[in-house]
C-alpha positions as YAML, in Angstrom:
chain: A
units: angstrom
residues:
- id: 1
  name: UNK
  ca: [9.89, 5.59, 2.05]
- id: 2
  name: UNK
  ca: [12.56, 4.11, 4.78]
- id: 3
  name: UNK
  ca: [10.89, 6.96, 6.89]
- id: 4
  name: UNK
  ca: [7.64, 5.76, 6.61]
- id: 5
  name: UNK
  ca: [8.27, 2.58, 6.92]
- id: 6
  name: UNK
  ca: [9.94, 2.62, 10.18]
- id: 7
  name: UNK
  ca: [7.11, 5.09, 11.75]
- id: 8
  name: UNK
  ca: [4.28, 2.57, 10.78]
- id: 9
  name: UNK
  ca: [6.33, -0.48, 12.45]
- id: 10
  name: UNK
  ca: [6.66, 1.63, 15.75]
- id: 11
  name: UNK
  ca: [2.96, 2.52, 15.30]
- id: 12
  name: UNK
  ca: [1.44, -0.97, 16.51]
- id: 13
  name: UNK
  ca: [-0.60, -2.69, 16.82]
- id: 14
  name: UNK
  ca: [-1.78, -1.60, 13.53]
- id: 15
  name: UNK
  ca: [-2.80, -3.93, 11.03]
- id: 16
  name: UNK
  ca: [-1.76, -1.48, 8.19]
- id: 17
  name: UNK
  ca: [-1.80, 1.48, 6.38]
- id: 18
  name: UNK
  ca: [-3.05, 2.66, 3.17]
- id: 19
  name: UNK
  ca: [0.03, 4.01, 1.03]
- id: 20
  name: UNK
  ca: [-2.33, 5.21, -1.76]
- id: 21
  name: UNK
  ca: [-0.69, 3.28, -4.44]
- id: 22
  name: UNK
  ca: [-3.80, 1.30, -6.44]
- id: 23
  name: UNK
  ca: [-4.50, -0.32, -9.98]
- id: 24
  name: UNK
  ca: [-8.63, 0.66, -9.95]
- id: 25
  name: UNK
  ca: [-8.03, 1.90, -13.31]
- id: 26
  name: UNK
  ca: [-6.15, -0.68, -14.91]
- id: 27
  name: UNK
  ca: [-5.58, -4.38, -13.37]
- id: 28
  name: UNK
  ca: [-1.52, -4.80, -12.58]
- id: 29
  name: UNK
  ca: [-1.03, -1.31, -13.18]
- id: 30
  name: UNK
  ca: [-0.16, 0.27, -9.96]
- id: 31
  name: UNK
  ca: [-0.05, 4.07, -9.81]
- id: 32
  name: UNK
  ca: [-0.34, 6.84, -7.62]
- id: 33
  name: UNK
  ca: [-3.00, 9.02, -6.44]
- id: 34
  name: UNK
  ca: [-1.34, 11.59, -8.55]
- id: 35
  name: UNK
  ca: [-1.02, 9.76, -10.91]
- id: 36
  name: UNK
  ca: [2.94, 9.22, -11.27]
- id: 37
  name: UNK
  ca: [4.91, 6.17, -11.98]
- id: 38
  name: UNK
  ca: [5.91, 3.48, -9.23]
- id: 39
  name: UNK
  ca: [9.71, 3.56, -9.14]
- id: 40
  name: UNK
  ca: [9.65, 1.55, -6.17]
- id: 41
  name: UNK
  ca: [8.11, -1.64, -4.36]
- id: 42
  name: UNK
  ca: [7.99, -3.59, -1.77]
- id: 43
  name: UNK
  ca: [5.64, -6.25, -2.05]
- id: 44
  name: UNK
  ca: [5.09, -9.53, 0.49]
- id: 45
  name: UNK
  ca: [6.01, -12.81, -0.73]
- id: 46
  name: UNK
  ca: [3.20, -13.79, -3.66]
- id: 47
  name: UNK
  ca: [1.94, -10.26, -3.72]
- id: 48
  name: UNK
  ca: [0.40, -8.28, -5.39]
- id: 49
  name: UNK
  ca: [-2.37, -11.35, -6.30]
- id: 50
  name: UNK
  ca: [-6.06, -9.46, -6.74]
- id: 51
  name: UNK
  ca: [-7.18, -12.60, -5.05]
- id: 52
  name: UNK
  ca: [-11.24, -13.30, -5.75]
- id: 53
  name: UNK
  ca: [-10.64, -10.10, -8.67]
- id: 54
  name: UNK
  ca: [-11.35, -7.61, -5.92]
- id: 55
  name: UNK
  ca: [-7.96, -6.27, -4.65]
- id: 56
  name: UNK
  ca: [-6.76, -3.06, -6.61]
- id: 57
  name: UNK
  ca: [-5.70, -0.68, -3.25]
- id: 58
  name: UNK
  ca: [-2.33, -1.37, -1.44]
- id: 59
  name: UNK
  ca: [-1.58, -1.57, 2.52]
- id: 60
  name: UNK
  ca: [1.81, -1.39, 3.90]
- id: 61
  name: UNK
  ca: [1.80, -4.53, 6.53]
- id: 62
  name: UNK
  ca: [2.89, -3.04, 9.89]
- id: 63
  name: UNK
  ca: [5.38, -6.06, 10.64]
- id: 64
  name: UNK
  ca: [7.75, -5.85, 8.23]
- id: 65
  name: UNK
  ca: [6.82, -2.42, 6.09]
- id: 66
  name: UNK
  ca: [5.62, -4.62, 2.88]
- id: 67
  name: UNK
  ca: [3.21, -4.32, 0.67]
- id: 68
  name: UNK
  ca: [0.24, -6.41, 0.05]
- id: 69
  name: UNK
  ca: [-2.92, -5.97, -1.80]
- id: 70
  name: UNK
  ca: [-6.14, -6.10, -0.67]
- id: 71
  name: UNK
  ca: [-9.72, -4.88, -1.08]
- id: 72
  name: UNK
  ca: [-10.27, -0.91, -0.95]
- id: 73
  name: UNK
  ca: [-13.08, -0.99, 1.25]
- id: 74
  name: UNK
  ca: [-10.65, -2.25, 4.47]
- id: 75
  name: UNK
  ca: [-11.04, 0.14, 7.14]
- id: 76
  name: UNK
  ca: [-7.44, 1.13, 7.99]
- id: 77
  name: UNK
  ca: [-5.59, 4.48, 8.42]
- id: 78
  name: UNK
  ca: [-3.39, 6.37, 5.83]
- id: 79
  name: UNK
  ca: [-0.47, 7.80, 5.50]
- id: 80
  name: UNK
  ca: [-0.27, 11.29, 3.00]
- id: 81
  name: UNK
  ca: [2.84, 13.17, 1.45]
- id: 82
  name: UNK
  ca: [3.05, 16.45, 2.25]
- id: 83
  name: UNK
  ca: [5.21, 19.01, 0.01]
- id: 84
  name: UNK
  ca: [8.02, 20.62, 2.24]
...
């Protein structure tokens, strides 16, 4: 994830990316698109919130490599694993 994190910061002026990390199924329970566990965070201060009961899809914020919340339909880039 330190990888990732410093490519997206270089990568401005980005807003964000989509890290495919989302709790559509269950409210507070974040999971990926595969469907394993999160063994790992790093939220923005206050986040995650699902402010207005909308927010289940997670951005990494390009100025600092956190996470934050926010509504799936945002229009932003993502960022995929690929097997080595």
């Amino acid at each position: 994830m330190a990888h990732l994190e410093k490519l997206v910061i270089q990568n401005e002026p980005l807003d964000g990316v989509w890290i495919g990390l989302n709790d559509v199924t269950t409210e507070g329970a974040f999971s990926w698109p595969d469907g394993s566990l999160v063994t790992y965070t790093k939220w923005v201060s206050n986040q995650p919130d699902n402010q207005n009961d909308y927010q289940d899809c997670v951005e990494m914020t390009i100025d600092q490599g956190t996470w934050d919340d926010t509504s799936c339909g945002r229009q932003l880039p993502f960022v995929c694993e690929k097997k080595s």
